[in-house]
C-alpha positions in Angstrom: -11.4 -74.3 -31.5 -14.9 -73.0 -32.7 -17.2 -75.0 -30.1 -14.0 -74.8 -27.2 -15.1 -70.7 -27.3 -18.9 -71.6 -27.8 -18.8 -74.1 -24.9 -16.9 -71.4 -22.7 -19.3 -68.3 -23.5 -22.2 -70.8 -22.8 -20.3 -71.6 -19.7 -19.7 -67.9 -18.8 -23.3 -67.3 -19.1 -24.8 -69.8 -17.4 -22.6 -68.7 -14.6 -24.0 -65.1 -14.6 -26.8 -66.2 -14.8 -26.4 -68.8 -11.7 -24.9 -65.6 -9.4 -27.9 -64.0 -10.5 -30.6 -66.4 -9.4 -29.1 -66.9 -6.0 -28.2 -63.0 -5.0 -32.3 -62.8 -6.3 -32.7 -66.0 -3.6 -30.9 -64.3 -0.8 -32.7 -61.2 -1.0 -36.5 -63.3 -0.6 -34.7 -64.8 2.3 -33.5 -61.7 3.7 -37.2 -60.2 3.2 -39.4 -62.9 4.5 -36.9 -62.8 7.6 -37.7 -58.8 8.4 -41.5 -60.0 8.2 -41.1 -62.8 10.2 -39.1 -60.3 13.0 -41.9 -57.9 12.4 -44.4 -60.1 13.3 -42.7 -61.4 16.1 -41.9 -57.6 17.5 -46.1 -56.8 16.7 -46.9 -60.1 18.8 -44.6 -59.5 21.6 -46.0 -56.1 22.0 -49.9 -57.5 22.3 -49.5 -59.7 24.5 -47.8 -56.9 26.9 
């Protein structure tokens, strides 16, 4: 019964953990695509 909990709270965690990494992920995605549409806006308007 004793390493059924342990295993679950180790699951749980690594879990967390998981959402954690990839919410971190989609926000340095989200970012590096406003730079990307900045740049593109910044060239668009030289060559004008």
């Amino acid at each position: 019964m004793n390493k059924c909990r342990n295993l679950l709270v180790l699951c749980a965690c690594l879990w967390l953990l998981g959402c954690n990494t990839i919410h971190g992920m989609g926000r340095d995605v989200e970012k590096a695509g406003e730079v990307i549409q900045n740049s593109s806006k910044l060239a668009d308007e030289t060559a004008r």
